[in-house]
C-alpha positions in Angstrom: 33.7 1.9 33.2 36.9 1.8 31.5 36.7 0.6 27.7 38.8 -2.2 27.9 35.8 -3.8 30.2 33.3 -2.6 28.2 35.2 -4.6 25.2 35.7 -7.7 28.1 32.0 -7.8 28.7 31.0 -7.5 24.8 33.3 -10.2 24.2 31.5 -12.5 26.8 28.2 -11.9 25.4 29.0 -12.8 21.8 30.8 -15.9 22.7 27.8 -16.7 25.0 25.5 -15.3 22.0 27.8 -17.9 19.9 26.9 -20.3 21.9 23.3 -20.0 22.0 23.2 -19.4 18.5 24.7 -23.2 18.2 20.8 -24.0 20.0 18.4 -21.9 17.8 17.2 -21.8 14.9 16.2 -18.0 15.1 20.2 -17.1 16.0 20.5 -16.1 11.9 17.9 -13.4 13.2 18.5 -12.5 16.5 22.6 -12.4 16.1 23.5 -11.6 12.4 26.7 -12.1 10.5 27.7 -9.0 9.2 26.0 -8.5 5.8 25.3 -5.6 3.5 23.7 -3.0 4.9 20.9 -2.9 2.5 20.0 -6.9 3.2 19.3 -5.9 6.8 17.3 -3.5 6.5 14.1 -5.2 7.2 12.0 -2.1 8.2 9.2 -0.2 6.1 11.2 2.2 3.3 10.7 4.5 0.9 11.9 3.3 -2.2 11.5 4.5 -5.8 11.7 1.6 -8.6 13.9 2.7 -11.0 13.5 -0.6 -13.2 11.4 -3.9 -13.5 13.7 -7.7 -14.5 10.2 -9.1 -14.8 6.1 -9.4 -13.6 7.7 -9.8 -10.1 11.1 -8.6 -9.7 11.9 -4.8 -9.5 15.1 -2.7 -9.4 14.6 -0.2 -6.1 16.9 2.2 -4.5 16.2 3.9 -1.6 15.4 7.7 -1.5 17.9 8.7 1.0 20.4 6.5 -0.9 21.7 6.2 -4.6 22.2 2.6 -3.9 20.4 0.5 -6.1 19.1 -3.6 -5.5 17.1 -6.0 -6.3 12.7 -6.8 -4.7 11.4 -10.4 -5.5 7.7 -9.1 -4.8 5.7 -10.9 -1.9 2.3 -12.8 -2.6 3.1 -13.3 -6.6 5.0 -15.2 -9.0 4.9 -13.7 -12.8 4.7 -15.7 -16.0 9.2 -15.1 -16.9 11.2 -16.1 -19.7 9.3 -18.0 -22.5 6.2 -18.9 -20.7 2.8 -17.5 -21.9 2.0 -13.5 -20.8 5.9 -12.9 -19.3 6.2 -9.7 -21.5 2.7 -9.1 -21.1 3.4 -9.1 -17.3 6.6 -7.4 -17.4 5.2 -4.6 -19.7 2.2 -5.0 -16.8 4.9 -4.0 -13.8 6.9 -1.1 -15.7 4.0 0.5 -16.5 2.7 0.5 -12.8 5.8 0.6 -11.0 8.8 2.1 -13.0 9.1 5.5 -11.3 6.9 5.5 -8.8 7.8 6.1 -5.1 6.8 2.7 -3.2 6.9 1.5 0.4 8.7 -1.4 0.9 8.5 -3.7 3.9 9.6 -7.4 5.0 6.8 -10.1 6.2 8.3 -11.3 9.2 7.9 -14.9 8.7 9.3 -14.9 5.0 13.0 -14.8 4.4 14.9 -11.6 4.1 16.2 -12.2 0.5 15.1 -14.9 -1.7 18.1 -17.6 -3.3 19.3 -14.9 -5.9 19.8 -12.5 -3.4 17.1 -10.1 -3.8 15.0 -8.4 -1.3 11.3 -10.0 -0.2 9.8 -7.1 -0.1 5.8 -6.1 0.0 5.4 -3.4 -2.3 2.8 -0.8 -1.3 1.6 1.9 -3.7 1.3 5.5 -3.0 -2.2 7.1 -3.9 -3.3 3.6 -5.4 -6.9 2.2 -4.6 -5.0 -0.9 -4.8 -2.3 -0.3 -2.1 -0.2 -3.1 -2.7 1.2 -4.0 -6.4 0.7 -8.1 -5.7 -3.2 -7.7 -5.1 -3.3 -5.3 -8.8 -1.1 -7.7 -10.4 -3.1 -10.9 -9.2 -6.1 -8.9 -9.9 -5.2 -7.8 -13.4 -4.2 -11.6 -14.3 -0.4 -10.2 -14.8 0.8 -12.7 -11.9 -0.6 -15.6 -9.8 -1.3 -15.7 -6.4 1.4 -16.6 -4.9 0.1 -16.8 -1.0 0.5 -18.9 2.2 -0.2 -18.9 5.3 3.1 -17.0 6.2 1.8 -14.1 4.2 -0.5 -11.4 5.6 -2.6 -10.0 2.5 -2.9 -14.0 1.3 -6.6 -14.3 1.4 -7.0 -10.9 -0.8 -4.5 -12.4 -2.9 -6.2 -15.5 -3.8 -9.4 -13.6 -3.9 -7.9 -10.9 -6.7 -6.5 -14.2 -8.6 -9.8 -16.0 -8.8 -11.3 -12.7 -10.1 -9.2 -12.7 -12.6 -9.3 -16.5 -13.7 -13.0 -16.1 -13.7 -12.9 -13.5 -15.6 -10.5 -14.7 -18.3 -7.8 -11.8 -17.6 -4.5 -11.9 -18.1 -2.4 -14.8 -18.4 -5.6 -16.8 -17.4 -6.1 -16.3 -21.2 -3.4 -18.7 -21.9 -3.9 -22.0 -22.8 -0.9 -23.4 -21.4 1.4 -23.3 -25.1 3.8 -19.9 -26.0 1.8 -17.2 -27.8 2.8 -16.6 -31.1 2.9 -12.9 -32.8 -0.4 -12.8 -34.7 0.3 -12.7 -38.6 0.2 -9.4 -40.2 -3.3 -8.1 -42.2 -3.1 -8.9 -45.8 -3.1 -5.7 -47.6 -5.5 -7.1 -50.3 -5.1 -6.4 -54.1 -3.4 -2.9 -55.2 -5.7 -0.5 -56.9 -4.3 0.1 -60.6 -3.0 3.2 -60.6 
């Protein structure tokens, strides 16, 4: 078929795509605008974090690519800015994730990036009893449970939360007000030399 029909018939599908599109509330997913690549990627991928923003937010890049962008974690939301445990829970993320080589993959019923533009993203660890950072984190009281129905792991992640709230880990400790540094030891009197 010469190309100039091939281009005739692509045409007439995307204006009747267009059209359908007009119908649907799915056409954002079945007929996308063209994007950055790294947006549409929606598939499992190896990723290594190479930096955390906060409890829940991590700076990725894939391994076959020096690109580098922004996951908004599925199933938790971390104490941020001022509130009660946010460096705590920061401090909680670099030191699990920083490094690491993760797996990151979309929940199909969730958004593909969240208002600032970052990925939603599972985050499955490598040779971790855990498997997934938002069960250790809900777990180890460094972020809440942040599930719904739309999210697969959401009973385990409610389950890992209560543990720690019962358990009076993490920012479960917190009784609602900023934590403020804890004075320094007094040295006591000098001995006379």
């Amino acid at each position: 078929m010469p190309v100039t029909h091939i281009a005739a018939i692509r045409a007439a599908l995307e204006s009747s795509a267009v059209s359908l599109c007009a119908l649907s509330i799915a056409c954002a997913v079945v007929w996308p605008a063209a994007a950055d690549p790294v947006a549409l990627d929606v598939a499992a991928a190896a990723a290594q974090v190479v930096d955390v923003a906060d409890g829940d937010t991590l700076v990725a890049r894939y391994l076959d690519n020096s690109e580098t962008f922004a996951v908004s974690v599925v199933g938790i939301d971390a104490p941020d800015g001022e509130e009660c445990w946010a460096a705590q829970s920061t401090q909680f993320a670099r030191d699990n994730l920083v490094g690491r080589q993760v797996m990151l993959s979309a929940e199909a019923t969730l958004p593909n990036t969240d208002p600032t533009g970052a990925l939603v993203r599972r985050v499955a660890l490598d040779n971790d009893m855990d498997g997934d950072y938002a069960i250790k984190a809900a777990r180890e009281g460094a972020a809440r449970a942040h599930a719904t129905d739309q999210v697969r792991l959401a009973s385990q992640l409610l389950s890992a939360e209560a543990g720690a709230r019962d358990t009076h880990r993490g920012l479960w400790t917190c009784d609602g007000s900023i934590p403020v540094a804890a004075p320094s030891p007094d040295p006591g009197p000098r001995p006379a030399p």
